[in-house]
Backbone bond lengths (Angstrom), bond angles and torsions (degrees), N, CA, C in turn:
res aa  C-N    CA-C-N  psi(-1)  N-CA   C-N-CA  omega(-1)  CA-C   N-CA-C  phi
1 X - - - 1.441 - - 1.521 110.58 -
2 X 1.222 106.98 160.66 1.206 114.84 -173.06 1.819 116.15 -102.64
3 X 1.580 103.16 136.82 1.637 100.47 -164.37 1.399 119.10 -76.97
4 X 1.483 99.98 -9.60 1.505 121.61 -171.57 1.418 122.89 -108.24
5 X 1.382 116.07 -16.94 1.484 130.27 164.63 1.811 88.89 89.92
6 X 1.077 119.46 42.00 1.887 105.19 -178.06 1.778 82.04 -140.93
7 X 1.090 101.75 133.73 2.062 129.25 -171.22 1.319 100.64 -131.58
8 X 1.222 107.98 127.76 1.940 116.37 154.90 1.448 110.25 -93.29
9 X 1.284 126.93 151.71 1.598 147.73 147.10 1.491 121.18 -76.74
10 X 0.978 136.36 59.42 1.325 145.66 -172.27 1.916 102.48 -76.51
11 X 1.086 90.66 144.86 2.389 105.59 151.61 1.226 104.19 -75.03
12 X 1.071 96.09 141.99 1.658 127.55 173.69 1.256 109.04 -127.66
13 X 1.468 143.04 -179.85 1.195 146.38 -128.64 2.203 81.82 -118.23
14 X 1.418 105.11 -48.81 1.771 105.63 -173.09 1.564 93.39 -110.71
15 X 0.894 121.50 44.62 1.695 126.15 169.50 1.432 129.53 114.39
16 X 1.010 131.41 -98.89 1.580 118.91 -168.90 1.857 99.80 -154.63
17 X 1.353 110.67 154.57 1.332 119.84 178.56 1.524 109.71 -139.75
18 X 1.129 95.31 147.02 1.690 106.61 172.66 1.844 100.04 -99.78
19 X 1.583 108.36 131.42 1.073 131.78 167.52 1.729 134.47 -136.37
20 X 1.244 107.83 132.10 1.364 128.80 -163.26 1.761 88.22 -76.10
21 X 1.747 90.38 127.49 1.514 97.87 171.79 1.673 102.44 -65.00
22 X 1.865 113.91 131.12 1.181 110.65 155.70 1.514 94.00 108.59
23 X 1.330 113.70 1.29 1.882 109.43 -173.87 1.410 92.75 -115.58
24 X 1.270 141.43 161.48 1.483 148.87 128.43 1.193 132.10 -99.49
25 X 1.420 103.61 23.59 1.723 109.88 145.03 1.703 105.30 -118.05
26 X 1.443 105.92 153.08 1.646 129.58 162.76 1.831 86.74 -45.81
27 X 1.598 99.17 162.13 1.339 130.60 -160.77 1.561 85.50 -128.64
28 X 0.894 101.79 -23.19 2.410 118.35 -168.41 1.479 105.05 170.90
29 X 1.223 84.90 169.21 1.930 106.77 -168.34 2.061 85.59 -141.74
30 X 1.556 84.29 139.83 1.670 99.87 -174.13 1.701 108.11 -136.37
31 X 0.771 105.56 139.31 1.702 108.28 175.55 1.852 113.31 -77.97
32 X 1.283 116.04 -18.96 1.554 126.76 167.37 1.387 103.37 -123.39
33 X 1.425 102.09 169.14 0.976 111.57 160.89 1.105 124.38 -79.15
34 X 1.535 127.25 -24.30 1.140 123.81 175.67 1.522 120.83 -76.30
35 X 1.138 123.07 -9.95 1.190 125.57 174.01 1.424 116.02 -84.28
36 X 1.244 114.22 -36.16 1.564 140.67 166.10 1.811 106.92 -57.50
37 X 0.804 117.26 -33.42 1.783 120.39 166.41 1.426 128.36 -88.37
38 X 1.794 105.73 -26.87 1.666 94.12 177.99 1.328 87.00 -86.20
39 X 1.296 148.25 -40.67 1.511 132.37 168.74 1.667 108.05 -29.12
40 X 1.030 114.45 -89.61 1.952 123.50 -172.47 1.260 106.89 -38.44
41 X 2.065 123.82 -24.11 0.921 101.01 -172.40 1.442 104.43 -111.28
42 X 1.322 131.85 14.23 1.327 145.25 167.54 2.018 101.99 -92.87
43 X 1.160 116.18 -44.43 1.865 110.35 161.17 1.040 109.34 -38.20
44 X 1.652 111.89 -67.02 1.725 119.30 -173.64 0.805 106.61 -29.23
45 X 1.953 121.72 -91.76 1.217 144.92 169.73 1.708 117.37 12.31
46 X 2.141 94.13 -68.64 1.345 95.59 167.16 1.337 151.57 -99.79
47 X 1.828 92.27 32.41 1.301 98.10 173.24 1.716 111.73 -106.91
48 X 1.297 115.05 13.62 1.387 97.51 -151.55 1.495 109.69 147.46
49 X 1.632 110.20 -68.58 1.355 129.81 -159.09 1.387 108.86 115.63
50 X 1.373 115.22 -178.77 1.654 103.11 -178.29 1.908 107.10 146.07
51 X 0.896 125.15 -155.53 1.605 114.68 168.15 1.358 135.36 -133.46
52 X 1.004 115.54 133.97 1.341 114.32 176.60 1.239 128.55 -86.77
53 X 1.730 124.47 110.51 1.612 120.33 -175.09 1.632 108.56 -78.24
54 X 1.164 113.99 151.74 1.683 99.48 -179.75 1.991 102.20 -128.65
55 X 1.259 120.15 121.65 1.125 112.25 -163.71 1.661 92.29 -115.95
56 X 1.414 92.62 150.70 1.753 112.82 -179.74 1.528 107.13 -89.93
57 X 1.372 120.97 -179.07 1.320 130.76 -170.83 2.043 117.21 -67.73
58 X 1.796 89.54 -9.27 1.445 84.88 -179.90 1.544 110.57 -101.14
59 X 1.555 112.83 3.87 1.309 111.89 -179.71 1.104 117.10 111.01
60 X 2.055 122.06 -17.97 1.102 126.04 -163.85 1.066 101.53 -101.26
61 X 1.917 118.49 161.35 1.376 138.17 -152.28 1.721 89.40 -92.13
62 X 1.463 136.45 109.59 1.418 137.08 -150.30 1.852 98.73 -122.19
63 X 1.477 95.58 -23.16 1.395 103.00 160.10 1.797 140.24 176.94
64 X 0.844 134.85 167.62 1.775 119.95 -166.53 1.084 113.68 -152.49
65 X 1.662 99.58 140.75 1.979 107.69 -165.11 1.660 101.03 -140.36
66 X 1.203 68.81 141.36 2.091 80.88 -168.75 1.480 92.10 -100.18
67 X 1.254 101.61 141.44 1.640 130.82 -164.55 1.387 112.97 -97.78
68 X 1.519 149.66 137.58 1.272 115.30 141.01 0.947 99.52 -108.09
69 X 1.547 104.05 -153.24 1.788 116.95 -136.60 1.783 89.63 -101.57
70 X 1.450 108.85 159.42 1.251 104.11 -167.35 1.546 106.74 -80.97
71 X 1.115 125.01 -4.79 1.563 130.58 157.12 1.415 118.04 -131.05
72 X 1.853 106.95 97.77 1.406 112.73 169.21 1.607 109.35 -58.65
73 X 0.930 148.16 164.57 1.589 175.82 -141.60 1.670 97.38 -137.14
74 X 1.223 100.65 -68.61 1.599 111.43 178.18 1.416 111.52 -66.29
75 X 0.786 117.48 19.88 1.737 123.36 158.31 0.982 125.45 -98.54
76 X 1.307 106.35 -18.16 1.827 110.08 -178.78 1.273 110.90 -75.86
77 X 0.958 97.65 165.23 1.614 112.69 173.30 2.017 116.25 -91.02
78 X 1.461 113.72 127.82 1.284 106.14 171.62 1.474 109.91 134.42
């Protein structure tokens, strides 16, 4: 997991993994990418919030979404 709540979506050799910025192991292994992102972006969520990089098949950063935390504060009422 990640200490900072910010995850990349990287290729893998049998599909895609969610990884914690700052780890060199997968966090999860996904058969899409899309499955591989609501993961990284459900970690985020519960670390805090933070961002998610999303990388394409050439390795490059293709796009990035800032997360919040899976319980805003400022949502409440009062």
């Amino acid at each position: 997991m990640s200490m900072d709540g910010n995850y990349s979506v990287v290729p893998r050799d049998s599909g895609w993994a969610a990884i914690g910025h700052g780890n060199s192991r997968a966090s999860s292994l996904h058969r899409t990418q899309a499955d591989a992102y609501a993961a990284a972006r459900d970690y985020s969520a519960n670390r805090g919030g933070g961002e998610v990089s999303i990388h394409g098949r050439n390795g490059q950063i293709r796009d990035k979404n800032t997360i919040s935390p899976a319980h805003d504060p400022r949502d409440s009422k009062g």
